[in-house]
C-alpha positions as CSV (number, residue, x, y, z in Angstrom):
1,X,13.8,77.3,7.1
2,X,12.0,77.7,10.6
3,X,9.8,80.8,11.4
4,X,11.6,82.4,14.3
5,X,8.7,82.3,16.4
6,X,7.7,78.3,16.1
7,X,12.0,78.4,17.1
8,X,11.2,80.2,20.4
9,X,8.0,78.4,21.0
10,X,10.0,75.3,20.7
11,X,12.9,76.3,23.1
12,X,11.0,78.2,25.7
13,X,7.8,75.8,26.2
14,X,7.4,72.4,27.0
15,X,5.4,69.7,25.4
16,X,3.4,69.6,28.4
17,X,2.4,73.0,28.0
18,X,1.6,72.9,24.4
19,X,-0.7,70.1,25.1
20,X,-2.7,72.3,27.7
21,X,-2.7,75.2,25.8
22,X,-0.4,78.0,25.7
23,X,-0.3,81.0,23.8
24,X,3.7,82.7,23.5
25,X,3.9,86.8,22.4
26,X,7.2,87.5,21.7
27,X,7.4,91.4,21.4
28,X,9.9,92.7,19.7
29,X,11.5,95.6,18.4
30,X,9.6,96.7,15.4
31,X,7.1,93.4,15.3
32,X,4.8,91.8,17.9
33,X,4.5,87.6,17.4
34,X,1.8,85.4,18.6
35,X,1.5,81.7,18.6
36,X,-0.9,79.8,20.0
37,X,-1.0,76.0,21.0
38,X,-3.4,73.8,22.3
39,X,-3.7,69.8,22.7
40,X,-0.1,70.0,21.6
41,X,-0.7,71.3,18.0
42,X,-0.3,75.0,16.7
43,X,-4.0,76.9,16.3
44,X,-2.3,80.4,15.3
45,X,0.4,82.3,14.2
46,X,0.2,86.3,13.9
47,X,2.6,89.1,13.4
48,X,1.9,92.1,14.0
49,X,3.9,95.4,12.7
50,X,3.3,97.3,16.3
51,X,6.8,96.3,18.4
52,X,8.2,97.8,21.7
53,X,9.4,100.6,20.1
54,X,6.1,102.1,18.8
55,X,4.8,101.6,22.3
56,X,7.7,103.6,23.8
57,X,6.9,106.6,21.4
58,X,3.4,106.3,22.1
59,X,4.1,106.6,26.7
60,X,6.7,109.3,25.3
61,X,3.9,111.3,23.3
62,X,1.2,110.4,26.2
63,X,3.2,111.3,29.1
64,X,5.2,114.4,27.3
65,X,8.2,113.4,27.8
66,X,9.3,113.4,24.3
């Protein structure tokens, strides 16, 4: 088994950035991920339960649109 976002990490960045230091959010749905890498090791993981669509109803209720 493979966290989906060490997957992503792995198919969207190169070594080269891992070993500068990169950090990937992947925001989703219903979840926001974070990963972080530096000197080509991973520092941090995080998910978060906030996602795109919480951030849509929130412009919605802001703007009154809803």
């Amino acid at each position: 088994m493979v966290l989906s976002l060490i997957a992503a990490a792995d198919a969207v960045l190169s070594p080269k950035q891992k070993e500068l230091g990169v950090v990937l959010v992947n925001i989703g749905a219903t979840t926001t991920s974070l990963i972080v890498y530096e000197e080509g090791e991973l520092l941090y993981l995080s998910v978060l339960p906030i996602g795109g669509v919480h951030i849509t109803n929130d412009l919605a209720v802001g703007l009154r649109i809803m």
